[in-house]
Backbone bond lengths (Angstrom), bond angles and torsions (degrees), N, CA, C in turn:
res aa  C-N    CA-C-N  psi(-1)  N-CA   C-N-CA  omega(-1)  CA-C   N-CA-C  phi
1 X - - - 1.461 - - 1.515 109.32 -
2 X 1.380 108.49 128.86 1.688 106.28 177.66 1.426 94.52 -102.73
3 X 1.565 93.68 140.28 1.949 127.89 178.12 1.169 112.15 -101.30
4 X 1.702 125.97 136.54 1.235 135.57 154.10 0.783 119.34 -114.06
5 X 1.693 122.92 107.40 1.973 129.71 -176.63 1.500 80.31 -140.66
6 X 1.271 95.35 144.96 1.490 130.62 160.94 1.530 89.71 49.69
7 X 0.629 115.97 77.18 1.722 103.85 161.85 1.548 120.39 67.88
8 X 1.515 105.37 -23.77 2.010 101.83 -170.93 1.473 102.41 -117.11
9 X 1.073 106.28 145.53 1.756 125.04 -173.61 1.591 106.34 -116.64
10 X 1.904 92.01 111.58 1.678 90.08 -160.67 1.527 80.90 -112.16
11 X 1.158 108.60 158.46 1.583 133.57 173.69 1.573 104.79 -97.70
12 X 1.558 119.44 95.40 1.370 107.53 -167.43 1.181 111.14 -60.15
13 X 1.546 104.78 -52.83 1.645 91.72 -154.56 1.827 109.52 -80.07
14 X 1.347 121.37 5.72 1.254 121.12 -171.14 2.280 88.36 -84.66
15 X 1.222 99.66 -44.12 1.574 102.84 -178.12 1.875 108.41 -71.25
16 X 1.204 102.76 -11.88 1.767 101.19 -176.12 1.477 102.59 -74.15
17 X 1.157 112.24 -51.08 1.511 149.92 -158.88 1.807 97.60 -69.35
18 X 1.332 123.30 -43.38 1.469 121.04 160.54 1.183 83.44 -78.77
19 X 1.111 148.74 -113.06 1.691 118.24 -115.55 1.334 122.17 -68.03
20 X 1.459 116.21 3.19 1.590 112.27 157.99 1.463 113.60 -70.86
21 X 1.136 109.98 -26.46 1.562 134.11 -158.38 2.065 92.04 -67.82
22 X 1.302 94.78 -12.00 1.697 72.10 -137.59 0.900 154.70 149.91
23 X 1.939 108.94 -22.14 1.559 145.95 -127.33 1.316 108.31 -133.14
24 X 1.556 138.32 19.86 1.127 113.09 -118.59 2.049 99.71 -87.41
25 X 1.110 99.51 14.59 1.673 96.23 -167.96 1.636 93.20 -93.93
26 X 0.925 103.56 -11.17 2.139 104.82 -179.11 1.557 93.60 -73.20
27 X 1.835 128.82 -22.15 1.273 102.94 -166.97 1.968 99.59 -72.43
28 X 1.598 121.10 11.64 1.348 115.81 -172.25 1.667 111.39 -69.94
29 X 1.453 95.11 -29.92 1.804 113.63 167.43 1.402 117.57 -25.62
30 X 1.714 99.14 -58.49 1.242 99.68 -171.14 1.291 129.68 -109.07
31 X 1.219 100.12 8.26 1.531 111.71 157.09 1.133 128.56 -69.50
32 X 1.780 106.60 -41.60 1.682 107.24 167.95 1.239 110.94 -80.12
33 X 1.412 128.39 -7.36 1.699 122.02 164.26 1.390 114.02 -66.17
34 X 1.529 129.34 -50.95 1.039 128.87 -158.67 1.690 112.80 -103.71
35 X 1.329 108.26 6.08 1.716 85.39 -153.25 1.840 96.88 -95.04
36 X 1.115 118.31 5.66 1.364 127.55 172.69 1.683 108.84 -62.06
37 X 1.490 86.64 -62.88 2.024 90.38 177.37 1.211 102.59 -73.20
38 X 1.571 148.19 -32.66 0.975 150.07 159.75 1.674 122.02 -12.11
39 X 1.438 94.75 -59.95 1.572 121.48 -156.48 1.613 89.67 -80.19
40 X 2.242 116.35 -53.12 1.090 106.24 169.77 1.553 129.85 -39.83
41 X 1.203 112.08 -56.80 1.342 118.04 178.75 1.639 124.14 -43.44
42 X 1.549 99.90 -45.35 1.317 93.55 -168.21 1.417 116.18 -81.19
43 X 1.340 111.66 -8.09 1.423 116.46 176.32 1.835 104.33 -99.37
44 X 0.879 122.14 -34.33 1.449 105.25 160.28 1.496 118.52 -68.72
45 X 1.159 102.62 -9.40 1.693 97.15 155.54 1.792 140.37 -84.92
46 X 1.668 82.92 -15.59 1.287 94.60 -177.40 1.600 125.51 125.28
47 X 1.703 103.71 -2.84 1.421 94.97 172.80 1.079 114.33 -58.02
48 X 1.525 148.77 -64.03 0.964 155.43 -175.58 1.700 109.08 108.19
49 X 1.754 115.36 -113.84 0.867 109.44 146.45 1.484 136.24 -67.81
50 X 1.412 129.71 -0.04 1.524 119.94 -168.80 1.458 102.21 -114.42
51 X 1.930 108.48 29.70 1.692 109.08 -169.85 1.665 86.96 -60.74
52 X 1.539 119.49 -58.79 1.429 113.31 -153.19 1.439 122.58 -59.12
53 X 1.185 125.21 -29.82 1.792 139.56 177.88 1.633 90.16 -80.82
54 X 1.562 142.28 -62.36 1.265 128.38 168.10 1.595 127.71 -34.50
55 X 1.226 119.90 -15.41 1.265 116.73 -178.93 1.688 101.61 -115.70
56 X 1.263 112.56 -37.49 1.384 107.50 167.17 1.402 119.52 -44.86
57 X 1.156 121.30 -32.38 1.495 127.69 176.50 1.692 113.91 -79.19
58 X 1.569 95.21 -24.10 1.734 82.57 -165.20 0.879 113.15 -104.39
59 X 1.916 118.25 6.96 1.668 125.38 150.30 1.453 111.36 -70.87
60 X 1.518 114.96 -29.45 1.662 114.86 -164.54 2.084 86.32 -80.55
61 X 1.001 119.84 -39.79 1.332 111.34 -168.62 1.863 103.21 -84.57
62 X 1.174 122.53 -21.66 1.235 105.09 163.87 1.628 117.66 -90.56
63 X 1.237 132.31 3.17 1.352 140.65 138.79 1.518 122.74 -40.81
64 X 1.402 89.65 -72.21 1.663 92.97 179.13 2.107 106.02 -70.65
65 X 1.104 108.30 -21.87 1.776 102.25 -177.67 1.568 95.80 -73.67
66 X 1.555 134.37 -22.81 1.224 132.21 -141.57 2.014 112.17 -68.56
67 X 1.692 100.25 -11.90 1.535 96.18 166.12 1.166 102.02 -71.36
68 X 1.576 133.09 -39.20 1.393 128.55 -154.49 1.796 100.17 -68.82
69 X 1.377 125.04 -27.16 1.442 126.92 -161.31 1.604 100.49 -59.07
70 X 1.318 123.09 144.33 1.000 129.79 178.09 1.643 112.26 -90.02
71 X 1.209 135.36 133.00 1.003 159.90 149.86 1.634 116.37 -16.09
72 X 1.454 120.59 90.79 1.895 95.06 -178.05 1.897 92.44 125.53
73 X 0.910 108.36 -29.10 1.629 109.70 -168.24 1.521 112.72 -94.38
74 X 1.391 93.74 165.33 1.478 88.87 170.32 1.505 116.76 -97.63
75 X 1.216 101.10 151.09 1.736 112.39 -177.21 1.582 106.15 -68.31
76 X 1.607 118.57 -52.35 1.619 131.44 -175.09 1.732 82.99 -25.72
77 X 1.505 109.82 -85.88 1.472 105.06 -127.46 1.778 86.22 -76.68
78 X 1.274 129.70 -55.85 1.515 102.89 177.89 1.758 133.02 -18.05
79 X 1.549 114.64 -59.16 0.823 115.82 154.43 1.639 140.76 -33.51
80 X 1.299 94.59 -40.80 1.843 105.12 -172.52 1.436 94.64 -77.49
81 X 1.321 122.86 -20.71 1.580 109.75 -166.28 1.591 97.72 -105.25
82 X 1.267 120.28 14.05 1.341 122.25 155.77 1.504 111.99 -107.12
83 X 0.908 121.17 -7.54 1.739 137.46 166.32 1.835 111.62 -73.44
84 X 1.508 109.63 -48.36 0.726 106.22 -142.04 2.185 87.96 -94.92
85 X 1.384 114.51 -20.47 1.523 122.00 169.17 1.473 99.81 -80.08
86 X 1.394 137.69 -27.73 0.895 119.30 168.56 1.875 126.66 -55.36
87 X 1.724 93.81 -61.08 1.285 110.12 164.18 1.585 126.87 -21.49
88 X 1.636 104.76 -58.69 1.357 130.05 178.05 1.435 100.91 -47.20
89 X 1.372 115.47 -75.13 1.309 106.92 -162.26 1.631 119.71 -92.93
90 X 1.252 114.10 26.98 1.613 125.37 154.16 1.281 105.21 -100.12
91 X 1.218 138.79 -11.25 1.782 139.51 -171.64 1.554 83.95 -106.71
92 X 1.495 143.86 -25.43 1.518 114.08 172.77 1.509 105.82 -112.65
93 X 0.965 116.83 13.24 1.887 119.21 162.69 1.248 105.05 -94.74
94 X 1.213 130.48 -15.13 1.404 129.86 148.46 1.705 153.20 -80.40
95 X 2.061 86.38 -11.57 1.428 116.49 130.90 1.771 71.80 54.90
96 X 1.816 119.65 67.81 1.311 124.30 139.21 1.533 96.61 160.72
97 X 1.478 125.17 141.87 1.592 136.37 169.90 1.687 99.70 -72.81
98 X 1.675 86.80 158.38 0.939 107.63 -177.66 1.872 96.72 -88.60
99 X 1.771 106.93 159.93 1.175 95.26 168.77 0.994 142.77 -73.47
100 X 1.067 158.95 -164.05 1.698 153.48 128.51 1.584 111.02 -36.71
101 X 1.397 104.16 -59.33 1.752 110.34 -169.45 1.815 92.23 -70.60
102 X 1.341 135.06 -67.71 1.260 124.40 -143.47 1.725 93.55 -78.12
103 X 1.526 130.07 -6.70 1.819 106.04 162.20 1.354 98.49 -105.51
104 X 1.233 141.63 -18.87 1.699 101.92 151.37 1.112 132.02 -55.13
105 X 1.372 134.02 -35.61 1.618 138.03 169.73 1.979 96.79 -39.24
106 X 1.440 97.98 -64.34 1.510 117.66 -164.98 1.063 105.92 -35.95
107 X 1.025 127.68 -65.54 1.813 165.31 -163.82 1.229 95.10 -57.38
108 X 1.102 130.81 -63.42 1.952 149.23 -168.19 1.430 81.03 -54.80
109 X 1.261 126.97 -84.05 1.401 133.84 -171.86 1.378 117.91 -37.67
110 X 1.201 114.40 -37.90 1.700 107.71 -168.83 1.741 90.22 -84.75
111 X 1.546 131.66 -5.80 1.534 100.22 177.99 1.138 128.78 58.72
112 X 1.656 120.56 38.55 1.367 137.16 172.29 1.724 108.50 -53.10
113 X 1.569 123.51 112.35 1.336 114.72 166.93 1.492 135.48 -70.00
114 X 1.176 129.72 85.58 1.057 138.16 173.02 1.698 115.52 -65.93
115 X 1.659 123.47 133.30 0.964 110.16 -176.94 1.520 131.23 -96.68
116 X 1.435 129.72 162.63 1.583 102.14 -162.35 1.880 103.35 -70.83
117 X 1.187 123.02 -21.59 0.838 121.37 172.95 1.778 146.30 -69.69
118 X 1.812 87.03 -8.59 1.256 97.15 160.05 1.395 147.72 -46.81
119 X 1.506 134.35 147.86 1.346 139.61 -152.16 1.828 94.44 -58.25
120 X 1.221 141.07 153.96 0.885 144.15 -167.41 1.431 118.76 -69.89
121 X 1.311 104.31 -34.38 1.616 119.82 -164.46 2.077 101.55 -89.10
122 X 1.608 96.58 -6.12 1.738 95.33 176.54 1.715 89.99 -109.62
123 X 1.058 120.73 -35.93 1.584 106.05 174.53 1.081 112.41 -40.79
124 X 1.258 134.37 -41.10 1.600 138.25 -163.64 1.737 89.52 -48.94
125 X 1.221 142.56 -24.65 1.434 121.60 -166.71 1.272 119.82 -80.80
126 X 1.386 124.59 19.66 1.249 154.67 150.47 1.643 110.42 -34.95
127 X 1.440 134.15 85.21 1.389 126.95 162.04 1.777 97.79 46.81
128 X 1.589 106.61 -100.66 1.703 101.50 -149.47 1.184 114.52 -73.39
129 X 1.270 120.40 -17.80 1.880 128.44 164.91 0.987 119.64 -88.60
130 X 1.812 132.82 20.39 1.585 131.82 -170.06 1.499 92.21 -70.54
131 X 1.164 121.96 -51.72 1.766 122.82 -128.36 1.779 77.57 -98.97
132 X 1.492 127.59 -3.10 1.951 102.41 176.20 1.974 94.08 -108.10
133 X 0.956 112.80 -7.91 1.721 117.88 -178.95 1.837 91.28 -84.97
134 X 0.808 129.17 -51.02 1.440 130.42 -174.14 1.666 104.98 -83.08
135 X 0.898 115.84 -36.93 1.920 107.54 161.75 1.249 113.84 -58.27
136 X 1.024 118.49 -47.00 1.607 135.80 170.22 1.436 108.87 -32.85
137 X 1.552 94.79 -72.84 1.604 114.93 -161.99 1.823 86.07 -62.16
138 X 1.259 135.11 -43.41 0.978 118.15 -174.76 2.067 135.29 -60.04
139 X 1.519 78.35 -23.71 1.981 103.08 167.36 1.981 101.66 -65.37
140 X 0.986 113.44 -29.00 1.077 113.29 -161.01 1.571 109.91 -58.50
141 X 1.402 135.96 -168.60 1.425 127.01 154.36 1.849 93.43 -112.64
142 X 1.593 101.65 175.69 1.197 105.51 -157.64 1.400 98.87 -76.68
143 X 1.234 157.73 -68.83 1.758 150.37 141.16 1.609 101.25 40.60
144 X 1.566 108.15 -86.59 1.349 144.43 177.71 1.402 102.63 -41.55
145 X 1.172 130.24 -73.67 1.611 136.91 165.24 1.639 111.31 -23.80
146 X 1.464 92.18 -64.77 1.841 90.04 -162.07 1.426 97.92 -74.41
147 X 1.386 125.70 -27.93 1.867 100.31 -177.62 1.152 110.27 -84.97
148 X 1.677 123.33 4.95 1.715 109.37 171.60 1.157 119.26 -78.29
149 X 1.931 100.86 -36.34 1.588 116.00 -170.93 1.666 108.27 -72.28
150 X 1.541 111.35 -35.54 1.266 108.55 -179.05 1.737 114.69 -71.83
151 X 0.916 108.60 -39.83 1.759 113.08 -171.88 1.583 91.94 -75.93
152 X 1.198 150.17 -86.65 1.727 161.76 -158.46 1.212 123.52 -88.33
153 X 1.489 112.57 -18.24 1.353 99.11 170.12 1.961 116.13 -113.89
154 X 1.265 99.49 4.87 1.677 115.65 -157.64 1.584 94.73 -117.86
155 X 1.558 103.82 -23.74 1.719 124.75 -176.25 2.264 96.20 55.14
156 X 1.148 107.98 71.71 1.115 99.30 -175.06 1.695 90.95 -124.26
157 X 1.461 111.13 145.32 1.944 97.67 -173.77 1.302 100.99 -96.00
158 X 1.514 129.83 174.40 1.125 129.28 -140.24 1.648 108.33 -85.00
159 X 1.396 120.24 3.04 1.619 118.72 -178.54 1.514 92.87 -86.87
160 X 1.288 120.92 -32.55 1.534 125.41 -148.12 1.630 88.49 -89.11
161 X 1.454 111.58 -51.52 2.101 104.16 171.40 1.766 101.80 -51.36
162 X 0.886 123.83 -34.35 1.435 122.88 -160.77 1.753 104.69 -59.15
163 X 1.269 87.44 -70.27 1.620 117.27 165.87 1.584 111.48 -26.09
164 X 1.384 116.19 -72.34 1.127 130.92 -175.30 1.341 113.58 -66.13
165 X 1.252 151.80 -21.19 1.092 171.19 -39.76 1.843 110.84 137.42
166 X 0.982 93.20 -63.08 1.209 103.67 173.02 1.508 111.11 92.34
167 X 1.610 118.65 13.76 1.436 130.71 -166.11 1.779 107.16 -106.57
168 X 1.414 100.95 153.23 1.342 93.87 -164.75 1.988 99.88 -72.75
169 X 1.162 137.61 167.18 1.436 133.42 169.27 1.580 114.82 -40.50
170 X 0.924 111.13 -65.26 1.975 131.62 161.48 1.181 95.64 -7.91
171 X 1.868 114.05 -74.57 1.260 121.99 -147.84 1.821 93.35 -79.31
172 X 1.132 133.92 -80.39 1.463 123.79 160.17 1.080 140.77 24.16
173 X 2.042 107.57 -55.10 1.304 136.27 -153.92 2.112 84.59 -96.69
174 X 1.321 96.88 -38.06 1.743 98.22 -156.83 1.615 117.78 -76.76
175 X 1.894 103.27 -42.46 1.583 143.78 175.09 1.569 78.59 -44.69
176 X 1.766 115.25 -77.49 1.232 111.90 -141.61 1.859 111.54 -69.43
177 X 2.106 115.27 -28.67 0.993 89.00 172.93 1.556 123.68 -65.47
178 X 1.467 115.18 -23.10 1.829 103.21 -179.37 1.144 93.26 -46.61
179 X 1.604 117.82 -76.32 1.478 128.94 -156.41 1.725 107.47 -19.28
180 X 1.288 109.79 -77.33 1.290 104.24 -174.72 1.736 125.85 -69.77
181 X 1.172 97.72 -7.30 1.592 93.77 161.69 1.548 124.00 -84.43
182 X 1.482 121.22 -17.65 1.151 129.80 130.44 1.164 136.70 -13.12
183 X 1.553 105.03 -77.87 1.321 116.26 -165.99 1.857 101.59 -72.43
184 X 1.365 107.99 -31.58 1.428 118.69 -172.38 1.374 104.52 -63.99
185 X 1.572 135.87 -0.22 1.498 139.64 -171.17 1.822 87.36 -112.48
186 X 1.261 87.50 -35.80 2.250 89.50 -161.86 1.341 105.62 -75.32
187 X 1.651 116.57 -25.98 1.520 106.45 179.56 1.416 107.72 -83.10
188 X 1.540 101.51 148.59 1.457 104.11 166.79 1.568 113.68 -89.86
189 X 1.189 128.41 -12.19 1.917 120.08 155.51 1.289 102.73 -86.16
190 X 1.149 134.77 37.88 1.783 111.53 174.33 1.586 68.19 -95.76
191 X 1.728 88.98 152.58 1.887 112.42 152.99 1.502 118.52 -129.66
192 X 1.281 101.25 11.86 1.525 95.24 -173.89 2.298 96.89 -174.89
193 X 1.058 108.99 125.94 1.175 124.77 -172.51 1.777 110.05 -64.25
194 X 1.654 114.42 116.19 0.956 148.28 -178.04 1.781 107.40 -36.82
195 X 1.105 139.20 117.41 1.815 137.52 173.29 1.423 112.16 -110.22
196 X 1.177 102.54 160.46 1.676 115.75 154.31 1.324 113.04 -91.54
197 X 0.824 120.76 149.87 1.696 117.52 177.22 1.569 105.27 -55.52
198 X 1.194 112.41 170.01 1.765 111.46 -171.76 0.918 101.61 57.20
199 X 1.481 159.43 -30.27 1.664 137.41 -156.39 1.386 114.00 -75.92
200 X 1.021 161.99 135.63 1.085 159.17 138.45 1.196 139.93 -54.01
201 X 1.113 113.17 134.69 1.700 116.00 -149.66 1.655 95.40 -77.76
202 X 1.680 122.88 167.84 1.285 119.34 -155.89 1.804 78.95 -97.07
């Protein structure tokens, strides 16, 4: 699969394939491909301040996992779901949450792309609705959380949440409509409850 982050278009599996080979400085390819969404991820997960040392680790641990990677896949979402167990267990070895105010600051900073076309109730992360879309996401349970951030805020399409996730598509497609019908009760600008395409209105 060829990647476009930041500007460079890496050919994963042609760069996987050297560093099995042998290569191991080609895995630098994909570090500067990925560590942008990387950094997003881990702070919409909750690193806060420890997004950058959290992802530093979860390139060195998807390095050494990189025999285990299967052949045919994409690297993005593998990776994120080593980002995102990483994340996990640096936010409870630290044995306390982050606040509301200090991961919106975070969040602002990492420049998460949201698209204009997004579901209405994730647009809200727009400047003056960041800090009630992220209270929100915080009502949520953790399930609900990671398939909002992964599908709308990570802009990943629903094979790539699946992937990362480790959930079959089904489950993905179903998690995420609660999720956003959720959040569509928790915001105070929702006016009308968030869908997947095909769903049918109640």
């Amino acid at each position: 699969m060829r990647t476009r982050e930041g500007g460079r278009i890496v050919d994963e599996a042609a760069v996987i394939a050297r560093v099995r080979a042998g290569e191991p400085e080609a895995y630098a390819e994909l570090v500067r491909a990925h560590t942008g969404i990387a950094l997003r991820a881990a702070t919409a997960l909750g690193a806060g301040a420890d997004a950058e040392d959290v992802v530093q680790q979860a390139f060195v641990k998807a390095y050494c996992a990189l025999g285990r990677f299967r052949d045919g896949s994409a690297f993005k979402p593998w990776l994120l779901s080593i980002v995102a167990n990483e994340t996990r267990n640096t936010v409870r070895a630290a044995a306390r949450r982050r606040t509301l105010v200090g991961r919106e600051a975070a969040f602002a900073e990492a420049e998460p792309l949201i698209p204009e076309s997004a579901d209405p109730a994730v647009a809200t992360l727009r400047t003056e609705r960041r800090a009630a879309l992220l209270a929100a996401l915080e009502q949520l349970g953790e399930e609900h959380r990671l398939v909002v951030t992964y599908r709308y805020l990570l802009e990943m399409d629903e094979s790539e949440t699946a992937q990362a996730l480790g959930w079959p598509r089904g489950t993905v497609k179903s998690r995420l409509n609660r999720a956003l019908r959720k959040l569509g009760r928790l915001l105070p600008d929702a006016r009308t409850q968030p869908r997947e395409e095909g769903e049918e209105r109640a």
